[in-house]
C-alpha atoms as an extended CHARMM CRD file, in Angstrom:
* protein
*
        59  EXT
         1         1  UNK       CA            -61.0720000000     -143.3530000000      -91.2550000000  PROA      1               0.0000000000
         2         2  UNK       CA            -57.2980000000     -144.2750000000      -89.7250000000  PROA      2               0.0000000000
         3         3  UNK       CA            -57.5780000000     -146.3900000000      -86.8190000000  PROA      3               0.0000000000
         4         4  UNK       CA            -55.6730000000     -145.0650000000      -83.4010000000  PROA      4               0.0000000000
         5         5  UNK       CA            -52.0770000000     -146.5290000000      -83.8430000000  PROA      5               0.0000000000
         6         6  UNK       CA            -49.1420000000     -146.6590000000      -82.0990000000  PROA      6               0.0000000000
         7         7  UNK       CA            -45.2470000000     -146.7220000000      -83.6160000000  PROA      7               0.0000000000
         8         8  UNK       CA            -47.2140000000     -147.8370000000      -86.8520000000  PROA      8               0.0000000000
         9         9  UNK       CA            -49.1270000000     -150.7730000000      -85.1160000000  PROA      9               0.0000000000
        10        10  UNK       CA            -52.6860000000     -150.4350000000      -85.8870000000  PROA      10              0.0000000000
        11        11  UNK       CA            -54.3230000000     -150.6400000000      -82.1260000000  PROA      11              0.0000000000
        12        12  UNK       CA            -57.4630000000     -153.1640000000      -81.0410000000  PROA      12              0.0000000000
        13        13  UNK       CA            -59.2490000000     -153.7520000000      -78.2300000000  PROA      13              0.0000000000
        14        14  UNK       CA            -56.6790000000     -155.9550000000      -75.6190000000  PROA      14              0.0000000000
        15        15  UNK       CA            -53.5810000000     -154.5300000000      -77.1620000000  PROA      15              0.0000000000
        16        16  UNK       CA            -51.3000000000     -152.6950000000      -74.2430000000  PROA      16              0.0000000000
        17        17  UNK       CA            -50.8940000000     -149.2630000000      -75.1390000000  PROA      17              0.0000000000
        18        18  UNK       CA            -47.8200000000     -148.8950000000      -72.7180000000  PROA      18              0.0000000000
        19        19  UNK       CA            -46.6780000000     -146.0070000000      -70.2670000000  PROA      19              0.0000000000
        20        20  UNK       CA            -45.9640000000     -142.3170000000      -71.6180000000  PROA      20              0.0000000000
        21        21  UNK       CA            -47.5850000000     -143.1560000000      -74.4940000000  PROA      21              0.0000000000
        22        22  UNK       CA            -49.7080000000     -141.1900000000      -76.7950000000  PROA      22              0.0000000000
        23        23  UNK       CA            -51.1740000000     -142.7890000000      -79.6540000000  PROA      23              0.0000000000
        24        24  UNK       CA            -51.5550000000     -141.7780000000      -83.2610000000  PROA      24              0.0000000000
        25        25  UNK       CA            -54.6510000000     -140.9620000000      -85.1470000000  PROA      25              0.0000000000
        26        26  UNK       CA            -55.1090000000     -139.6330000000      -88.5810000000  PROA      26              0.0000000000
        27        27  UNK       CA            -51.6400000000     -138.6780000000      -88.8010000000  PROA      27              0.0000000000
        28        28  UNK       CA            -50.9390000000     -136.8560000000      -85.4100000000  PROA      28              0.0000000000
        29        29  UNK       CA            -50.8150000000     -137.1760000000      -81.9700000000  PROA      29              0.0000000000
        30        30  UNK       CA            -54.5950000000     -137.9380000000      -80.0110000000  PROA      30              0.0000000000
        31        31  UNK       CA            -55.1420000000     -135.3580000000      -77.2800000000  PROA      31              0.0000000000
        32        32  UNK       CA            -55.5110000000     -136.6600000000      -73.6520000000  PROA      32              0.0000000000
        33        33  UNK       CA            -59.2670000000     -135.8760000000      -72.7270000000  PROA      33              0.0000000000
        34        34  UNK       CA            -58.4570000000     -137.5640000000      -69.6010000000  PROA      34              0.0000000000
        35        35  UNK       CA            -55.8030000000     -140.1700000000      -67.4710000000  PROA      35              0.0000000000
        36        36  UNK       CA            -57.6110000000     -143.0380000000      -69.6070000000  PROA      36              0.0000000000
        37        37  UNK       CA            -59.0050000000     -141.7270000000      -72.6290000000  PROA      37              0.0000000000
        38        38  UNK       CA            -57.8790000000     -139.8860000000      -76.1460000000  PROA      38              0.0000000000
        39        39  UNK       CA            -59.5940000000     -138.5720000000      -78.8300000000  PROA      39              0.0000000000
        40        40  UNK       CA            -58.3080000000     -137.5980000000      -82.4580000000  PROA      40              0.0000000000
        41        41  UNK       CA            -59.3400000000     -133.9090000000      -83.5780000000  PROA      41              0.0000000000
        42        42  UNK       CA            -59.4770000000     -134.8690000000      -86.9880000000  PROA      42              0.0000000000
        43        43  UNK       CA            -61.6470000000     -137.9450000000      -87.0570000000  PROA      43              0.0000000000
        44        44  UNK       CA            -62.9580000000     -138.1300000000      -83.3190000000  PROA      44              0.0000000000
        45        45  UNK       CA            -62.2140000000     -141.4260000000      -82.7340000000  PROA      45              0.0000000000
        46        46  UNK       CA            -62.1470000000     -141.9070000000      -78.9910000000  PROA      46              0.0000000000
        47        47  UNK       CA            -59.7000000000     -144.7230000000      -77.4120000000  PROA      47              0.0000000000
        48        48  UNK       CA            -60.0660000000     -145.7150000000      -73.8530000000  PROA      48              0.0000000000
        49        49  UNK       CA            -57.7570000000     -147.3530000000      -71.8320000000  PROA      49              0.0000000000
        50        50  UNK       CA            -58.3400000000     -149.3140000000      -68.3980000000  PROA      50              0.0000000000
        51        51  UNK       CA            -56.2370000000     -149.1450000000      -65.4820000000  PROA      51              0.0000000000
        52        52  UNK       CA            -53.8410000000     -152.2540000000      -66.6800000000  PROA      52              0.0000000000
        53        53  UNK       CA            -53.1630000000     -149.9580000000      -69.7010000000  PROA      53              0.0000000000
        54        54  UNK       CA            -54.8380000000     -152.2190000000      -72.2010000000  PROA      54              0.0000000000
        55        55  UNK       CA            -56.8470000000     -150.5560000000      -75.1090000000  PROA      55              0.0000000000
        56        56  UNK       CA            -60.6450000000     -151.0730000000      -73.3660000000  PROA      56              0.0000000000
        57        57  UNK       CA            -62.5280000000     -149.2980000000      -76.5890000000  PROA      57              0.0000000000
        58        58  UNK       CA            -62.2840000000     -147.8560000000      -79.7340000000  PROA      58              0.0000000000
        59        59  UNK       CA            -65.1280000000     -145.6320000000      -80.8210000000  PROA      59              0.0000000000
């Protein structure tokens, strides 16, 4: 399974996912399930994100 990535970056707990961006899982874009969270409709990997915009968890 493809871990959530972002411009090619593999992501990890503590990395900053940024502002206005959506991060890549199994090949496309993860869908927004809300302000802080994204899952991947291939692989359901869910990434949250707290409110400094760091990557919280990977699931």
């Amino acid at each position: 399974m493809p871990e959530p990535s972002i411009h090619g970056y593999e992501l990890s707990p503590g990395d900053e996912l940024g502002q206005d961006v959506t991060p890549d899982c199994c090949g496309g874009e993860m869908t927004a399930t809300r302000l802080s969270s994204y899952r991947c409709g291939e692989c359901g990997t869910v990434l949250e994100i707290d409110s400094l915009g760091l990557v919280f968890d990977i699931r």
